[in-house]
C-alpha positions as CSV (number, residue, x, y, z in Angstrom):
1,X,-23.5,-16.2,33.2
2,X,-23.1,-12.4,32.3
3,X,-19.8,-10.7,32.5
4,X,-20.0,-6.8,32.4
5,X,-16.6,-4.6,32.3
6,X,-16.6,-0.8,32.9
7,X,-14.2,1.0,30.9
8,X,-11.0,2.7,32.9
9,X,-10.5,5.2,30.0
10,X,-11.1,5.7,26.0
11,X,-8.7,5.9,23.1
12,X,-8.2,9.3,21.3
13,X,-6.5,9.4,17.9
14,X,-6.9,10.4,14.5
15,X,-8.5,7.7,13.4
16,X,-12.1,7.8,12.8
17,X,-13.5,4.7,10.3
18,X,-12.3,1.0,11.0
19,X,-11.1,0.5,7.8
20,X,-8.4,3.3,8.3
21,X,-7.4,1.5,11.6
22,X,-4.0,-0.3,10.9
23,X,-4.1,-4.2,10.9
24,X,-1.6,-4.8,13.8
25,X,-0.2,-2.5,16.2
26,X,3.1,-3.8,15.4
27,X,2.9,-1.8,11.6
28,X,1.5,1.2,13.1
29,X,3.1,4.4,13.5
30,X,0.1,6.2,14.5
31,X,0.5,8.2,18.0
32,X,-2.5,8.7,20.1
33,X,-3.3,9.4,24.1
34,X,-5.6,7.3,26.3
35,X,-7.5,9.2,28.8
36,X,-7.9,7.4,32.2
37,X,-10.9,8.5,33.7
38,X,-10.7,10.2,37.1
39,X,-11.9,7.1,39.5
40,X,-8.9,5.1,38.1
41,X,-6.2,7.4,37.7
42,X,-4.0,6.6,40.7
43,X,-3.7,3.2,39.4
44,X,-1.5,4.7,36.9
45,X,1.5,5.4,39.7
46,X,4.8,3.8,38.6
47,X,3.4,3.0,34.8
48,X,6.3,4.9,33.4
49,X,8.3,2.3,34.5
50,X,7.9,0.5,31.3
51,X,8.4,1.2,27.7
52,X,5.4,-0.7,26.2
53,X,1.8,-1.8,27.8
54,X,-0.5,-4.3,26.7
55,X,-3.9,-2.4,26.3
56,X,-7.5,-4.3,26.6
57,X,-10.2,-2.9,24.5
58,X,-13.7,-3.4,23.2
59,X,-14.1,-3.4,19.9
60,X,-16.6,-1.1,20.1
61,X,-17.7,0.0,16.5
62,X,-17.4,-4.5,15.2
63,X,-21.0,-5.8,14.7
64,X,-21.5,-9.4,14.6
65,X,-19.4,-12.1,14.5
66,X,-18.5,-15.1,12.3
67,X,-16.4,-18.9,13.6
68,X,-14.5,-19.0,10.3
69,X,-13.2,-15.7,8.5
70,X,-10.9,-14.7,5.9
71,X,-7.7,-13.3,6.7
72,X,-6.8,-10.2,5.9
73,X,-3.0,-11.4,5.6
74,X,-3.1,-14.3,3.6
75,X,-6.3,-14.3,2.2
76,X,-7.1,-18.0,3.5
77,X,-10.3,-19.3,5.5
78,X,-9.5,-19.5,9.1
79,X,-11.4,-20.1,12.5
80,X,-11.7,-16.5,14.1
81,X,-9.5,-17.3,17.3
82,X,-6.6,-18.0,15.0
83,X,-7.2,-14.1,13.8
84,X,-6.8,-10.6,15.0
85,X,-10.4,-9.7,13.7
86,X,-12.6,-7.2,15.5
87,X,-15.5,-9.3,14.6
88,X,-15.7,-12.2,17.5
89,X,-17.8,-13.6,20.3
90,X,-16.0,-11.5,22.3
91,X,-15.1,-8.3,21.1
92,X,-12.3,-7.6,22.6
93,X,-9.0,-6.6,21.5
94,X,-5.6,-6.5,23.0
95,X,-2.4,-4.5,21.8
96,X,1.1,-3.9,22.7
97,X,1.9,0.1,22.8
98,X,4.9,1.9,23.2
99,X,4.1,4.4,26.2
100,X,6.1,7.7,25.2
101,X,5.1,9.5,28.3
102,X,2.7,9.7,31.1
103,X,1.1,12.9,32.4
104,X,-2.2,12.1,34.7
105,X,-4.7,11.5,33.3
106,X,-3.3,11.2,30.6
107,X,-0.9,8.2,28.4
108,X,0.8,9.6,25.0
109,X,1.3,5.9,23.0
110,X,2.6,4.9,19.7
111,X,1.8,1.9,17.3
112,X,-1.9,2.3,18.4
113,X,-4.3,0.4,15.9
114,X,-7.5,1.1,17.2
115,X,-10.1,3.9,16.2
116,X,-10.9,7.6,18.2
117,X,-13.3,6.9,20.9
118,X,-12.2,2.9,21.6
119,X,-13.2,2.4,25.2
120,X,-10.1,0.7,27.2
121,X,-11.0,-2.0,29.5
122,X,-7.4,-2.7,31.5
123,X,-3.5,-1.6,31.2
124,X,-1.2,-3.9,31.8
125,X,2.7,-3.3,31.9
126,X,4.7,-5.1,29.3
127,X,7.2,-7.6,30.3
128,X,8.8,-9.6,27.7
129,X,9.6,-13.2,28.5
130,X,13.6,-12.3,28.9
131,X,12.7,-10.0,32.0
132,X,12.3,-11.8,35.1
């Protein structure tokens, strides 16, 4: 079985290498805009409803992929579904981003952890498990 996904949009930011990328969204404070691309822009209607969005994306520039890896954290061995690593069967990569504003086709975020040019594969709005 093949899956194929079609980007909606692509990350822009100031960073440019992976190893300038911060290690978890989280510790970022690094602004940055993702550009929805035209055929999916009106599912961005009512997105400013929410303060944060969990973002989908391919990790694009990651090359390969090993089972067990090393953590960058503690330093210990660990199978890679237990990690945040860009390097995995699947490359894809999910963060949590505080969504300052929203101007068609455009989404001004915070805390982003990925690299200029990351293509975005689905937006989904936040909702912490004490919102019903």
């Amino acid at each position: 079985m093949k899956i194929c996904y079609e980007p909606i949009g692509i990350m822009r930011c100031g960073v440019k290498k992976p190893q300038d990328a911060p290690r978890f969204y989280a510790i970022s404070e690094i602004k940055g805009t993702i550009e929805i691309y035209e055929p999916f822009v009106e599912g961005l209607d009512q997105i400013s409803e929410y303060e944060h969005i969990v973002v989908l994306f391919h990790f694009h520039l990651s090359e390969g992929y090993k089972l067990k890896q090393k953590s960058a954290v503690s330093g210990r061995i660990k199978g890679v579904f237990s990690l945040c690593s860009p390097m995995r069967p699947n490359p894809i990569g999910m963060s949590i981003l505080k969504l300052e504003r929203v101007e068609p086709p455009l989404l001004y975020v915070d805390n982003v952890d990925m690299v200029d040019g990351t293509p975005i594969l689905d937006i989904k709005p936040y909702k912490p498990i004490s919102e019903k």
